[in-house]
C-alpha positions as CSV (number, residue, x, y, z in Angstrom):
1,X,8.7,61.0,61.3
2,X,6.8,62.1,58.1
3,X,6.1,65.3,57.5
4,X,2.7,64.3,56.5
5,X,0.1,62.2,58.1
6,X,-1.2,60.5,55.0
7,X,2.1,60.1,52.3
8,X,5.3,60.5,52.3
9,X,7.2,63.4,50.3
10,X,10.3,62.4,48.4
11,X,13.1,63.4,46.1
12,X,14.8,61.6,43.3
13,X,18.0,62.4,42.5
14,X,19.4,61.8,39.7
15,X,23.3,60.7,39.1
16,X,24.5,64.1,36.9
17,X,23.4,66.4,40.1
18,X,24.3,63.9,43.0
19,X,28.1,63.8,41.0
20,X,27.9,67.7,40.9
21,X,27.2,68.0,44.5
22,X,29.5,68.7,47.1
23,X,28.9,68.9,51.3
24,X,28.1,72.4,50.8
25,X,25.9,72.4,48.5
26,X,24.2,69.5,49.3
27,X,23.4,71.0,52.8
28,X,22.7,74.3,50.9
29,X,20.0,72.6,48.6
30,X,18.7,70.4,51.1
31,X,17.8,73.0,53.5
32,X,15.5,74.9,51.0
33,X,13.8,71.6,49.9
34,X,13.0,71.0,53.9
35,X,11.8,74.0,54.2
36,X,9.5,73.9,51.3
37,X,8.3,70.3,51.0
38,X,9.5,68.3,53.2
39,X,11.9,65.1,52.7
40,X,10.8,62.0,54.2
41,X,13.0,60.3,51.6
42,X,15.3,60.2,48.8
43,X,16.3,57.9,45.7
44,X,19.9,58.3,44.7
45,X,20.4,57.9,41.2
46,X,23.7,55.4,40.7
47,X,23.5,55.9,37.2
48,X,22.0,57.2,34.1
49,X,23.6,58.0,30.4
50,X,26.8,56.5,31.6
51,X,27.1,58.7,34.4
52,X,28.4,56.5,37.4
53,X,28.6,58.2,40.8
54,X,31.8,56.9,42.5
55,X,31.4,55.3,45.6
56,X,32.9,57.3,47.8
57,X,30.9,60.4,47.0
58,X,27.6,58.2,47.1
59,X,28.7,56.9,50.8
60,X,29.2,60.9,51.6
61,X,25.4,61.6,50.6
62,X,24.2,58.7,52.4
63,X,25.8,59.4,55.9
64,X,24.4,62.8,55.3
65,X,20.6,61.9,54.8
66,X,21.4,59.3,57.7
67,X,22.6,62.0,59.7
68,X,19.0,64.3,58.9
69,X,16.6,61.4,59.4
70,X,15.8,60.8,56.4
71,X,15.2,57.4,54.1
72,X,17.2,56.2,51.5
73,X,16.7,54.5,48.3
74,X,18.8,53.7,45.2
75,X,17.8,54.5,41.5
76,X,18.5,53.1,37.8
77,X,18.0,54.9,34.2
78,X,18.4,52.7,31.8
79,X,19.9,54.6,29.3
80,X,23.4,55.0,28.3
81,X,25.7,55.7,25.6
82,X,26.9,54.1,22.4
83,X,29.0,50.9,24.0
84,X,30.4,50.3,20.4
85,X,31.5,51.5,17.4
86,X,28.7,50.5,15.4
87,X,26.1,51.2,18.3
88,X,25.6,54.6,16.9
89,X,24.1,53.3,13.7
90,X,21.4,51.1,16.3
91,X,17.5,52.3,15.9
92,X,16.2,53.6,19.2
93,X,14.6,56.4,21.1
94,X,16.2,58.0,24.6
95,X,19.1,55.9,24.0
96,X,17.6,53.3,25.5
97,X,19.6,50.1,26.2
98,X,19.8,47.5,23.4
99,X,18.8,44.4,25.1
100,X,19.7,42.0,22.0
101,X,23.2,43.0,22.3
102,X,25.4,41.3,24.8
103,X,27.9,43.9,25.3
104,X,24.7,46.3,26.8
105,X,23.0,43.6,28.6
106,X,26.9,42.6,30.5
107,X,26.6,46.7,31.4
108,X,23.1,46.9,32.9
109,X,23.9,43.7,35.1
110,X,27.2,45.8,36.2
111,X,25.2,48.9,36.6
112,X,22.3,46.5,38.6
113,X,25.2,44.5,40.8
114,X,26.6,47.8,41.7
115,X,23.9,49.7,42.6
116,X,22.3,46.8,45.2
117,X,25.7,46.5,47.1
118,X,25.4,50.4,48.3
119,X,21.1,50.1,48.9
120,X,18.7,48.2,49.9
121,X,15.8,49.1,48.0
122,X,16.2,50.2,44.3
123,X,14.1,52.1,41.9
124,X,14.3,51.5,38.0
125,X,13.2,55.0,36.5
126,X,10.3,54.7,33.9
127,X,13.0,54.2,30.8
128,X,12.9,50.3,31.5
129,X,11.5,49.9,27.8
130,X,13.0,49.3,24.5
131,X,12.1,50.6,21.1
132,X,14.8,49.6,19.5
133,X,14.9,48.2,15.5
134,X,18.0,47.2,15.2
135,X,19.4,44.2,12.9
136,X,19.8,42.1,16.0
137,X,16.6,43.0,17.5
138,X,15.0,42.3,14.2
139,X,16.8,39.1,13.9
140,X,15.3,38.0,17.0
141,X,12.0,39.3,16.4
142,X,11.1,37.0,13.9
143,X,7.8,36.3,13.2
144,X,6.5,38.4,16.4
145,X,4.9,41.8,16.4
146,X,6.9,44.1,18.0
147,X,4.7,44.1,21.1
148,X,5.1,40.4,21.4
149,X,8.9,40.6,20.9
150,X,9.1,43.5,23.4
151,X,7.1,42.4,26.0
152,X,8.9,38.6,25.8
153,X,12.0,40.6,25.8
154,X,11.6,42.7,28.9
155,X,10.4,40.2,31.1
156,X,13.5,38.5,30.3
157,X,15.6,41.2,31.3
158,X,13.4,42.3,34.4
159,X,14.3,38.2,35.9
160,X,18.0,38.0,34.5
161,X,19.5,41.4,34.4
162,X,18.0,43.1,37.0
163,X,16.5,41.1,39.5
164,X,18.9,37.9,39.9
165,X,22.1,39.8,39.7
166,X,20.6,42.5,42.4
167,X,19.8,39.5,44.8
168,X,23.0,37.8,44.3
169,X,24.8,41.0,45.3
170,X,22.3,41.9,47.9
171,X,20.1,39.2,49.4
172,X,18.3,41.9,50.7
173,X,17.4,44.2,48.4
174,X,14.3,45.4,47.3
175,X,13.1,46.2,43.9
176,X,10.6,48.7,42.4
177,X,9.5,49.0,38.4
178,X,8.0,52.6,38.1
179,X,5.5,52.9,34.9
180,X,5.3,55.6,32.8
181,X,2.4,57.7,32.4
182,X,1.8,56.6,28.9
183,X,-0.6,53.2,29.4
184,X,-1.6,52.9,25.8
185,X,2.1,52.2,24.9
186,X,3.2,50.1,27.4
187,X,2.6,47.2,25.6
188,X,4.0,48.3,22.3
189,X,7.6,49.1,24.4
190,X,7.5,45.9,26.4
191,X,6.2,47.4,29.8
192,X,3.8,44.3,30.7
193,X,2.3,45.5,33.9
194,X,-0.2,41.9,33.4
195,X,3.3,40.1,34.8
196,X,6.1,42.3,36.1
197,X,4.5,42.7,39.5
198,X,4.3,39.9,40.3
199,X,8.4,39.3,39.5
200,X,9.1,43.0,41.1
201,X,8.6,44.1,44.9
202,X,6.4,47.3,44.4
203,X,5.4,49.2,41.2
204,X,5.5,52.9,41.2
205,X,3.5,54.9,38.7
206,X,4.7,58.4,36.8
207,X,1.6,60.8,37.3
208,X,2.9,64.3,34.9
209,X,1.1,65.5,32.6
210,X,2.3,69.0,32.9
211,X,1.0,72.1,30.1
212,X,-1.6,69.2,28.4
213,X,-1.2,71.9,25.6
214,X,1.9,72.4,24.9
215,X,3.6,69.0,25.7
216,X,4.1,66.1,23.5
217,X,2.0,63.4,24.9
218,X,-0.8,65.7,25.5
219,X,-2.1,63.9,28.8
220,X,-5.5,65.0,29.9
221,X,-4.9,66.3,33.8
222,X,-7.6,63.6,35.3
223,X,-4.7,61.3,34.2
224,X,-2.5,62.3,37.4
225,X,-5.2,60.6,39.3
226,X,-6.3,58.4,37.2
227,X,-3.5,56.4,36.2
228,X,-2.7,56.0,39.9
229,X,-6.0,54.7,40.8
230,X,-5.6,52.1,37.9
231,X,-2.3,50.9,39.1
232,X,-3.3,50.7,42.4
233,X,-5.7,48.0,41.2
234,X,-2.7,46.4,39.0
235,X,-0.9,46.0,42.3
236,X,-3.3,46.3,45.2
237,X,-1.1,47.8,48.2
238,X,2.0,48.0,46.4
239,X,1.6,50.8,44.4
240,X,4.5,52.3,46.4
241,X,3.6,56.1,45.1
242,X,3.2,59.0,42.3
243,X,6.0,60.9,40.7
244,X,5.8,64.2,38.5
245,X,8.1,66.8,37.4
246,X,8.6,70.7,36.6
247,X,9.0,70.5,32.9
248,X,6.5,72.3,30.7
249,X,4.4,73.3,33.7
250,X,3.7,77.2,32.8
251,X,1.5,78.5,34.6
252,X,2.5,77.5,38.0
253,X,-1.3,75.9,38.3
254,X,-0.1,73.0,35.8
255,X,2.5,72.0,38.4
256,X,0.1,72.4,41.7
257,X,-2.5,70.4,40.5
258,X,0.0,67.3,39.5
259,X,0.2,67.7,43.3
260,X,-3.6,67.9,44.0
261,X,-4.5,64.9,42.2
262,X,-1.7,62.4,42.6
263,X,-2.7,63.1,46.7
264,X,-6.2,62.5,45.9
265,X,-5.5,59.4,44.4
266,X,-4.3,58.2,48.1
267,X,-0.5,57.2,47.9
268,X,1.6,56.2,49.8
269,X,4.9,58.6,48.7
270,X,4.7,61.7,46.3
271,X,7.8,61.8,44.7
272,X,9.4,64.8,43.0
273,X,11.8,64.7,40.1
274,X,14.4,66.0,40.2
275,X,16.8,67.3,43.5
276,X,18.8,69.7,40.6
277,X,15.8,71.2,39.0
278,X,13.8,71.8,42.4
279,X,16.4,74.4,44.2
280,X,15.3,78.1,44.0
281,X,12.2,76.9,41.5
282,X,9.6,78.9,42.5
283,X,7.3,76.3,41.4
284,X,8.0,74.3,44.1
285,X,7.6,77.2,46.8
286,X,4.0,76.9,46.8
287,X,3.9,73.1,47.3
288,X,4.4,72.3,51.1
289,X,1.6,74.5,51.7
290,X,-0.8,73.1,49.0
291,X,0.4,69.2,50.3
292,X,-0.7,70.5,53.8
293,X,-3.9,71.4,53.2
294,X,-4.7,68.3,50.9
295,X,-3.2,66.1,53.8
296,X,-6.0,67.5,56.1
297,X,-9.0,67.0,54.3
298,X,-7.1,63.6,53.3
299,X,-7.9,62.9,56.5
300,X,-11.6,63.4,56.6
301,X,-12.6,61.0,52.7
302,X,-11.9,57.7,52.4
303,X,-11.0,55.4,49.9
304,X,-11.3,57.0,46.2
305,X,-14.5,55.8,44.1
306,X,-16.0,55.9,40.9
307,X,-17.6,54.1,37.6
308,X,-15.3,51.6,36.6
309,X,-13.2,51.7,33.4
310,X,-12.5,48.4,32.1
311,X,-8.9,49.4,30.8
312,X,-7.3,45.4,29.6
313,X,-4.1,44.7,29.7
314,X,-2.3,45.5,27.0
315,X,-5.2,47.6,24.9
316,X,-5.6,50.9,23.5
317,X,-8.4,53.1,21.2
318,X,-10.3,56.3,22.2
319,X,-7.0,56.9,24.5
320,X,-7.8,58.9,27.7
321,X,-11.5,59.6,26.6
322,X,-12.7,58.8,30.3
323,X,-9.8,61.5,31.3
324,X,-11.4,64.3,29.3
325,X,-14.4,63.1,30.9
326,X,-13.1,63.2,33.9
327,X,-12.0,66.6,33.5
328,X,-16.0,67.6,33.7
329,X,-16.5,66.3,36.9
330,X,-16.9,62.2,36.3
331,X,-15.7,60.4,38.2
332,X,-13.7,56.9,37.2
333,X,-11.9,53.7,38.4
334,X,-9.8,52.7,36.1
335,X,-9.5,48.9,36.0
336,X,-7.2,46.3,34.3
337,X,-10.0,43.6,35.0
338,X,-13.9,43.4,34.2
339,X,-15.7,44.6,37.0
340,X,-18.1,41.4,37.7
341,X,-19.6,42.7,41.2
342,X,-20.0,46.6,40.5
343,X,-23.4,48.4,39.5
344,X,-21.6,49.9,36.6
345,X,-19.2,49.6,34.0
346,X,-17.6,52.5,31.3
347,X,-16.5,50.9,28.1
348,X,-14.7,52.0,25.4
349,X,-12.8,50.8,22.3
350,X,-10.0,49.6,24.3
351,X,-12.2,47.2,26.5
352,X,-12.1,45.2,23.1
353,X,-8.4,44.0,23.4
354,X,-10.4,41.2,25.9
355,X,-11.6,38.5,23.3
356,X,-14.5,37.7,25.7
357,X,-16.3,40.7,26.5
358,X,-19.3,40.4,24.9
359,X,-19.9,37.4,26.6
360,X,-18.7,39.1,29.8
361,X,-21.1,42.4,29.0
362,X,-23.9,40.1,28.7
363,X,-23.8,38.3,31.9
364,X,-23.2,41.6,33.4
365,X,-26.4,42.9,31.9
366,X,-28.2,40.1,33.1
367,X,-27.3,40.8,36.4
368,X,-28.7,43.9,36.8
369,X,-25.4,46.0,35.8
370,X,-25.4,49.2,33.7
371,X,-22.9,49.4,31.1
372,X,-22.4,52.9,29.1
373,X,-20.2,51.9,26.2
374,X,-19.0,54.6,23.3
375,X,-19.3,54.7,20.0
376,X,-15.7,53.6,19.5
377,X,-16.7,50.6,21.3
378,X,-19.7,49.5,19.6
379,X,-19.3,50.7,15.9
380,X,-16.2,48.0,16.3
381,X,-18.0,44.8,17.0
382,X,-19.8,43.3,14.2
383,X,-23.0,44.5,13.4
384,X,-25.2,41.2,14.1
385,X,-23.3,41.1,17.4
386,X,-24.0,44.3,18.0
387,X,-27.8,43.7,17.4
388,X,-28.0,41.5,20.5
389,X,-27.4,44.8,22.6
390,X,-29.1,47.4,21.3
391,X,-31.0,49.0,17.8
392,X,-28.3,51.8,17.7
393,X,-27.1,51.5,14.1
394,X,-23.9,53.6,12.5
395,X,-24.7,55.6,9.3
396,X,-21.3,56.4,8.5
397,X,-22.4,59.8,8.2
398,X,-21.4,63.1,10.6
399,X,-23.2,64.8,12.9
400,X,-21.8,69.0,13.5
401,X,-23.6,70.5,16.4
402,X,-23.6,73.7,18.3
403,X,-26.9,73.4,20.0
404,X,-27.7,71.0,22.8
405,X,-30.7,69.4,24.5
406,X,-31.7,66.9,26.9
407,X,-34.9,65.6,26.1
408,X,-36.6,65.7,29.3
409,X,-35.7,69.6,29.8
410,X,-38.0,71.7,28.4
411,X,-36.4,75.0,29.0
412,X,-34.8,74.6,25.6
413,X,-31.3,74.4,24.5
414,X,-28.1,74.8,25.1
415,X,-26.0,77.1,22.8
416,X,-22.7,76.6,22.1
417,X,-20.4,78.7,19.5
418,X,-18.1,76.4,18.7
419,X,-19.5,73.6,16.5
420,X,-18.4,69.4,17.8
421,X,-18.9,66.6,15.1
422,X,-20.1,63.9,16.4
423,X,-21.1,60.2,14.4
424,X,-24.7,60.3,12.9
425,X,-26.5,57.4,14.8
426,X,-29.7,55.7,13.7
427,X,-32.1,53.5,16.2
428,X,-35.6,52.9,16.5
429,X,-37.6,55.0,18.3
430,X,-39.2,53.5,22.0
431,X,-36.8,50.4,21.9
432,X,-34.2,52.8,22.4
433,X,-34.6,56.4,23.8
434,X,-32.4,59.4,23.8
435,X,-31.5,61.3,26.5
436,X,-29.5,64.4,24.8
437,X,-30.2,65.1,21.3
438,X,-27.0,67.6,19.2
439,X,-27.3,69.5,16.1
440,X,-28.2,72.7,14.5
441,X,-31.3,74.9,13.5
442,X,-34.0,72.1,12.7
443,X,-31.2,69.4,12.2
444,X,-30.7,67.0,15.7
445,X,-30.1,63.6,16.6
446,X,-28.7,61.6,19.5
447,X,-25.4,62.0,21.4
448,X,-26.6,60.1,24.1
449,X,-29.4,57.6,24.1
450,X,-30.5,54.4,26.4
């Protein structure tokens, strides 16, 4: 029965701690993470960075989650070590597999063939990408951009090293492609969530974003709920759950509200990486209680709502800008498609990867629809297409503010010390009207005008 009413909580484990882990332990470590979250269910790693957990030992952590109630899933990192000689002069990040080279593809259908003989439903961890520039990968690259390349490349490996040789070892067997939480790359890495849902049997989407200042990607922390709600719409009902971890999450908050808003974002499993690095972490302590509480008034809302974000396949520019928004207090819906029947629509550089949205924001106009678009979106169309829309013209020049007002407020402005630069934007006055004008001392223009 699961410990919660409205998701599941779950642990992935990954190969390096299930191999360390004797009965003892195991018992020992499993106990605590009972106590404190709850396990409904569990993804054992079979391997990662040529790590293999023998057989034997997997079978003796299987009976003993059996034996506690509670699920079972296998797990895949695709990464590993050099395979060859000459595979440590090969140009990737995360040691990543090579899929150009034979020797690594024969090993990940091992790795796949193996792992669906012990479970029935398997899990590829979010390294199913390549970056790699190597002198085969270029040879077969061609004429492509690295995106194309990548993105032919993976979906090749998703149908012929992963999902046939897991179905001819185990008729059975389900299969799960978790994304990452970096959507502006996935297309660039070969991640093509346009197709590969259709070939896998769930998604499963990565929702940390940890310390957003003091972490490489520097993920805005609406993107823990965002992200989810935009895969849910990639994969409507099989977005099989969120997954964040403990890294870089000082102070404790940065952890706790991964928690909040991947549960907010309505999934159907929260799952925590990793079994090793959750025992005794006092980050975790707090957690069960926090997941009760949002379970309760989980059950009182309904389904999560907001102004679209038409988010293409495949596109990027002004990255997360609807997640810093978002971080204020707007709320968005995230959506790989043009929203035809909503009342509003939130566009922004990357809704220009579609080659027909001008012809789509026009007809949605015409409808009665409100669109909001940004100043990455528009200054990027051409200017007499642009002209169709609205009089708003770019000067090229900047605009530094510290002082703030909306135009039908008359109780002044708003004062703020640290000075924003915004673009300089020139339209004509009464066929278009601002509604929050930025600058300093006698200096303003708009920020935000109709």
């Amino acid at each position: 029965m699961k410990h919660f009413k409205n998701f599941k909580t779950c642990v992935y484990c990954t190969a390096q701690t299930l191999a360390s882990l004797d009965e003892t332990t195991l018992a020992r470590d499993y106990a605590y993470l009972e106590k404190y979250v709850g396990i409904d269910k569990v993804y054992l790693e079979t391997y990662r960075d040529g790590t293999w957990v023998a057989i034997d030992h997997m079978k003796m952590i299987q009976n003993f989650f059996k034996k506690h109630g509670v699920e079972i899933a296998g797990g895949i990192t695709t990464v590993t070590p050099p395979l060859e000689k000459d595979d440590v002069k090969r140009q990737r990040l995360f040691q990543t597999f090579c899929y150009s080279n034979e020797a690594m593809r024969t090993y990940l259908k091992k790795i796949v063939t193996y792992t669906a003989e012990l479970f029935d439903e398997i899990i590829l961890d979010d390294f199913f990408f390549t970056s790699c520039t190597c002198d085969d990968c270029l040879r077969e690259r061609s004429n492509l951009s690295w995106a194309e390349f990548r993105s032919k490349k993976m979906i090749d490996v998703a149908e012929n090293l992963i999902l046939k040789p897991a179905k001819l070892a185990n008729p059975s067997v389900k299969v799960t492609i978790k994304y990452p939480n970096w959507r502006e790359s996935y297309h660039e890495t070969g991640y093509v969530p346009k197709i590969q849902p259709s070939m896998f049997d769930k998604i499963y989407t990565g929702t940390e974003t940890r310390n957003t200042a003091h972490t490489d990607q520097h993920l805005p922390r609406y993107l823990s709920y965002s992200i989810m709600r935009y895969m849910e719409h990639v994969a409507p009902g099989r977005n099989g759950g969120g997954w964040f971890d403990t890294y870089s999450c000082w102070p404790i908050d940065c952890y706790l509200e991964q928690g909040y808003l991947t549960a907010l974002s309505r999934p159907q499993e929260i799952t925590l990486f990793q079994w090793g690095d959750l025992f005794e972490n006092r980050l975790v302590t707090p957690l069960g209680m926090q997941l009760s509480k949002l379970d309760r008034i989980l059950n009182q809302v309904g389904t999560p709502c907001g102004t679209p974000v038409y988010l293409p396949y495949a596109s990027d520019g002004e990255n997360h800008i609807e997640d810093h928004l978002g971080m204020h207090g707007i709320p968005f819906e995230p959506v790989p498609d043009f929203p035809t029947n909503a009342e509003n629509v939130f566009l922004t550089q990357a809704a220009l990867k579609d080659p027909d949205i001008l012809q789509k924001l026009e007809a949605f106009l015409r409808n009665g629809g409100t669109a909001v678009v940004t100043t990455g979106f528009a200054s990027h169309i051409q200017a007499a297409q642009w002209a169709q829309f609205s009089s708003v013209r770019f000067t090229g020049r900047k605009l530094t503010a510290n002082r703030y007002h909306v135009t039908d407020d008359f109780a002044g402005f708003y004062e703020n010390q640290q000075p924003v630069t915004f673009d300089e934007l020139q339209f004509s006055n009464n066929a278009s009207w601002s509604y929050v004008n930025a600058g300093s001392g006698d200096s303003h223009s708009s920020i935000l005008l109709l």
